[in-house]
Structures are given as C-alpha cells and as structure tokens.
C-alpha positions in Angstrom: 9.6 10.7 16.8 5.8 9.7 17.0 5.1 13.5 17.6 7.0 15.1 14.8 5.3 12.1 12.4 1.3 13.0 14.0 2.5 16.8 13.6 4.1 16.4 9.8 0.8 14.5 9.1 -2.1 17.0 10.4 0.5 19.9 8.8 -0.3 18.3 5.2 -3.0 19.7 3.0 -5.6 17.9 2.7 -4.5 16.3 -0.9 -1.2 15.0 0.2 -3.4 13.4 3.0 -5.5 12.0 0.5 -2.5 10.8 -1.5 -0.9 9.0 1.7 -4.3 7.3 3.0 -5.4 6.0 -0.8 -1.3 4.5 -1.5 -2.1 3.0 2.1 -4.8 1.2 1.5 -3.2 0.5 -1.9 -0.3 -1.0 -0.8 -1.9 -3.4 1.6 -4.6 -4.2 -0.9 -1.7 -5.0 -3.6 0.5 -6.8 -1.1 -2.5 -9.0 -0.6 -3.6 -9.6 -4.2 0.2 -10.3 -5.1 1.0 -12.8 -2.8 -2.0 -15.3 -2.1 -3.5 -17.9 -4.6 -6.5 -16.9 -5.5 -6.7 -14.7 -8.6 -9.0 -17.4 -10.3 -10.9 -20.5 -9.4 -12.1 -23.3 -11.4 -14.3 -25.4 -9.4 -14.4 -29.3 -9.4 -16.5 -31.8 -10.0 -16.5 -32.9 -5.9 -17.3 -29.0 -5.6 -13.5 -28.6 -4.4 -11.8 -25.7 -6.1 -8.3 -25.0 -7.6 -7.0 -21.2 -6.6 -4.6 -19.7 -9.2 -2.6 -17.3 -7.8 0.5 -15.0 -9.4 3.1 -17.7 -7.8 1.1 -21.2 -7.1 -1.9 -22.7 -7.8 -3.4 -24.6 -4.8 -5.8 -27.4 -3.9 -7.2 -28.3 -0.9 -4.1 -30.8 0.1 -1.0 -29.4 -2.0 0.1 -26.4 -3.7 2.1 -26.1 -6.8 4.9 -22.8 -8.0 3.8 -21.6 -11.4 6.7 -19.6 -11.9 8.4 -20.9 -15.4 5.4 -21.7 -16.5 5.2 -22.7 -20.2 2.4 -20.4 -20.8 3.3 -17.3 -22.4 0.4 -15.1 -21.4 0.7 -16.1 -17.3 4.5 -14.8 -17.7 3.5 -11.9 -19.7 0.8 -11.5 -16.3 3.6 -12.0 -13.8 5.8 -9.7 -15.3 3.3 -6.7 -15.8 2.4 -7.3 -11.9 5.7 -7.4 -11.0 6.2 -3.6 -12.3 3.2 -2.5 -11.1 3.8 -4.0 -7.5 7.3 -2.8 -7.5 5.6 1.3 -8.8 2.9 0.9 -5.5 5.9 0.3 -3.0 7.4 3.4 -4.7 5.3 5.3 -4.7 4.2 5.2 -1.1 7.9 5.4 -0.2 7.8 8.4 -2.2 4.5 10.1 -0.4 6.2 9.0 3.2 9.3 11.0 2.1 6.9 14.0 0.5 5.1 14.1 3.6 7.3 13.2 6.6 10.9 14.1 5.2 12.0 17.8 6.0 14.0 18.4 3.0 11.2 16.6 0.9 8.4 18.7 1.8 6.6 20.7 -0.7 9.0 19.0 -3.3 6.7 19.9 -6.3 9.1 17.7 -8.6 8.7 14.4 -6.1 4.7 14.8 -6.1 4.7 15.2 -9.8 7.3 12.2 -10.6 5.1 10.2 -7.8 2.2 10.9 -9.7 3.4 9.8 -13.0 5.3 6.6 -11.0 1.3 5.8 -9.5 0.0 6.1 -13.3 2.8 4.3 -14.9 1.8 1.6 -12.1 -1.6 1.3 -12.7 -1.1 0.6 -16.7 0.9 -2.2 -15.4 -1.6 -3.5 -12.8 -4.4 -3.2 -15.8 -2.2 -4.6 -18.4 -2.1 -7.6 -15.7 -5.5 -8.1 -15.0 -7.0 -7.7 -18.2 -4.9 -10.4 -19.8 -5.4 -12.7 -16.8 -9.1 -12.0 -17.4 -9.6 -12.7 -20.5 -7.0 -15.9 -20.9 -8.3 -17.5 -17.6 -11.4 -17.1 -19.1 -10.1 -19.2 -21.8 -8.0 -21.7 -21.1 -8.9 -23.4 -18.0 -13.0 -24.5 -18.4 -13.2 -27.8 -17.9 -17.3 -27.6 -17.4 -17.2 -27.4 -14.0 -17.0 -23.5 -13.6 -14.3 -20.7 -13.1 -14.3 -17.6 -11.7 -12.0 -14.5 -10.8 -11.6 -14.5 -7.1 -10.6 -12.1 -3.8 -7.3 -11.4 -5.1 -8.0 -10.4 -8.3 -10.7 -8.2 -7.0 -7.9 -6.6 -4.4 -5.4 -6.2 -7.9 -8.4 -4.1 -9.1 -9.0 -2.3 -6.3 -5.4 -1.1 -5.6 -5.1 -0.2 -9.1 -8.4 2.2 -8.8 -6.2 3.6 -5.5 -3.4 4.3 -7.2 -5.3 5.8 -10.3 -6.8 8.3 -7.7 -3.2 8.8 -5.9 -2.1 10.2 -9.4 -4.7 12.4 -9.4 -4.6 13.8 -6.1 -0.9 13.8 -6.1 -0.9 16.2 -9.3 -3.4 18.1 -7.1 -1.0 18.4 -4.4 1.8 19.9 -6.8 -1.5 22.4 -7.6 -2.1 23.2 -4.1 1.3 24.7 -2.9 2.8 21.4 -1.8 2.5 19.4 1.2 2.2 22.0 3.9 -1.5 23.2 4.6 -1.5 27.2 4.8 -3.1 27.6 8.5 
C-alpha cells in the first residue's frame, strides 16, 4: 500500500503535487486556527491576557464556550468559518482521491470542482476574518490593548493556501490531469 501511494505521488505532475502539498499545509494550518483560543487578545491591566477563540474565550485559570453568543457578528464569524473549514477538509479529500484513487486520476471534472470548492472556501475563510477583524477591533478595548493573535494569523495563512490550491488545481485540469507524461 505505501508503495503504490509513494508511486501515485512521484507519477503526478508537478501541479497536482503542488495542489496536494499547499491543501496540506492548509489543512493543518486551518485545523489549528479553528480549534484553539486565540484569534484575538485583549490584554489586562496585571499584563494577563484574554484569548478569543472561534469556540471559548480563555484566561489564565478558566475558559469559557462562546457558542450562542448574543453577539450577532461572532455568529455571523463562526458560521462563515464553519463553511470554509468544512470546503478545506473537502477539498483535500478531493486532491487525495484526484491523486491516489485509480478511477479518479486525471478526472478533469474533480480538479475543476476542487478548484471552485478551494475558492468557494477561501471567500468564507475571508468573510470570517475580515469581520472578526474589524468588530474585535471594536468592541472589546477596554484601554488596556488588543490584538489579533496566532490563530487568526494561521486562518490567514490557510486561506492564502487554499487561494493558490485553486489556482494550481485549474492548472492541473490545463496540464493533462494528474499523471506526469515521462
């Protein structure tokens, strides 16, 4: 089994590589960013800090869900990441069948759906982000200092991967599929 998954791999052109290694690093990256607490912090006046996450927002001793939140805007947030989140899992299932799969290889329709599933993704992921930027930004100042933190850095990073998946992938449908000519 590891054979025929090293041979399917060097097989691929070089774009469906490319397509494989950027959802990779996306998916870790955007399993990272959606589950930890730490898409903002707003800094005490002890110098302690408050992490807002997707799901909780924590202290040093406790951590609190946020899901039900009354705040519109932090549901709107959740939701958008949510879609986006579930459109990265996709679409690297959908480059491990494109790539791996023997009756998915050089599926010209499966690259070009995955492509539109990694753009359709990554206007989620922005929607998310830019809304949590701008109303964290807002609402939670209480003179001591805020700031976007790691996770919301990894969100943004992800969503640059998947932006470049799309790309590559509607390369890939260009290039003949995912079977290298040598």
């Amino acid at each position: 089994m590891g054979l025929y998954l090293v041979e399917s791999f060097q097989k691929a052109n070089i774009f469906a590589k490319l397509a494989f290694m950027f959802l990779l690093i996306a998916e870790i990256l955007g399993w990272i960013a959606f589950t930890t607490t730490d898409w903002g912090r707003m800094f005490t006046f002890g110098g302690d800090y408050v992490g807002y996450g997707l799901w909780r927002i924590c202290t040093n001793l406790i951590c609190e869900t946020n899901d039900g939140w009354l705040l519109e805007w932090y549901g709107v947030v959740q939701a958008f990441a949510i879609i986006g989140f579930v459109t990265l899992n996709l679409g690297f299932f959908l480059v491990i069948l494109f790539m791996f799969v023997a009756t998915c290889k050089c599926n010209s329709d499966l690259s070009f759906w995955n492509a539109i599933n990694c753009f359709a993704g990554a206007i989620c992921w922005l929607i998310s982000i830019i809304i949590f930027g701008i109303k964290f930004d807002d609402k939670y100042d209480q003179g001591y200092g805020k700031t976007v933190s790691y996770s919301y850095i990894l969100a943004i990073i992800a969503l640059a991967l998947m932006i470049a998946s799309g790309i590559v992938l509607l390369l890939t449908n260009r290039g003949g599929g995912a079977v290298s000519s040598k």
